[in-house]
N, C-alpha and C positions, 0 to 999 in steps of 0.2 A: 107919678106926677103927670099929670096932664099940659101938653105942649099946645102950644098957642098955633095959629092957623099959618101963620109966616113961619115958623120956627120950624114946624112940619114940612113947610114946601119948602125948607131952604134943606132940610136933613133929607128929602126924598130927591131932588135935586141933586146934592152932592153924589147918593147912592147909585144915583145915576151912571156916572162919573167914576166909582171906585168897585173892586172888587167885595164883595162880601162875601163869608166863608159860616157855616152851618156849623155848629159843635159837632156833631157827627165826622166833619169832615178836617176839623182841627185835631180831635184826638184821636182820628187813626193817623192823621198828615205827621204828626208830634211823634207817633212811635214808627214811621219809614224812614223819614228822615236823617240823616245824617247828623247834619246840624238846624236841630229843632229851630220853627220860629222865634221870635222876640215877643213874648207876651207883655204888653204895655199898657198896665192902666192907666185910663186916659182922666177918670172920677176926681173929683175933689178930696182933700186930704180929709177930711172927716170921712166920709165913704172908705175910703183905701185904709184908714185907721181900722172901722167897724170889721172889715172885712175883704179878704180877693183871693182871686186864683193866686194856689200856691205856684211861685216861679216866675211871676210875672214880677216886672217891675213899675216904678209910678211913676210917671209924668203927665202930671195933670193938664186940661185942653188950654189953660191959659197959660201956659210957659212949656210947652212940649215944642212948638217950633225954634226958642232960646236956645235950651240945653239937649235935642236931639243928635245934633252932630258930635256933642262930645259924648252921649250915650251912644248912640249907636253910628261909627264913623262910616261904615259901608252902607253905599247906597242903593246897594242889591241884595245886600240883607231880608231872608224874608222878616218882616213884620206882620204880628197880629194885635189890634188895637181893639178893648171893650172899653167900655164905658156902662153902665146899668142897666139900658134896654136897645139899643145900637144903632141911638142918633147921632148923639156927641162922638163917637167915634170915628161912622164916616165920616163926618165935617172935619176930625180928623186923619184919618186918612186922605182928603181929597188936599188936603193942606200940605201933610209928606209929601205927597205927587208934587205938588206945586216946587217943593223943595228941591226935588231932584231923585225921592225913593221911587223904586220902580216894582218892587216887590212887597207892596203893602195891601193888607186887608183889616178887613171890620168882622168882629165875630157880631153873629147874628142872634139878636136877642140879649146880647152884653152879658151880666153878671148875674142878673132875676134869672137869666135860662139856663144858667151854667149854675145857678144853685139848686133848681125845679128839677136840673137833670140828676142831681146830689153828686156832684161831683168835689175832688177837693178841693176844698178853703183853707187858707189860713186866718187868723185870728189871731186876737192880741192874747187870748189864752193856749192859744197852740203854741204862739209864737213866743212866749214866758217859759214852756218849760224844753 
């Protein structure tokens, strides 16, 4: 999908503003860790229906600042936030900061990069049997 010229400078703005993290650097980050990040789809429920990273969960950009604190109560929690090409994400990401997360990032490239890298998905036929 092609983003509009404001839409672009308000997502390269935010990026400004928040951390972004490379898949490279999520899936080695995912196997040192202790306690892995919080994988969060950020997509619309159609999207997150089609398809996501297995493990993550959904909360979509227009109701993730509502139901975050009851999802994820710690504010130092690492967070990893995609969305499908890794706009909508930092905008939210830079919204959790706003909120009080202090250990929040944007995977880079969203969900097109983490497919293109064939990494695992779940599906509603994986997720059937």
């Amino acid at each position: 999908m092609a983003h509009t010229e404001k839409f672009q400078k308000l997502a390269d703005e935010a990026k400004a503003k928040i951390q972004e993290i490379s898949i490279e650097e999520f899936t080695s980050l995912d196997k040192k860790e202790e306690t892995p990040p919080i994988l969060i789809d950020v997509r619309e429920e159609s999207e997150w229906q089609k398809a996501h990273i297995e493990g993550a969960i959904h909360l979509s950009r227009g109701v993730i600042e509502l139901k975050i604190e009851e999802a994820v109560p710690d504010l130092d929690a690492p967070i990893v936030c995609y969305c499908g090409g890794g706009n909508r994400s930092a905008l939210v990401a830079e919204s959790l900061q706003k909120l009080g997360y202090t250990n929040v990032q944007s995977l880079i490239g969203g969900f097109k990069a983490w497919e293109k890298a064939e990494l695992p998905i779940a599906t509603p036929e994986k997720n059937a049997n």
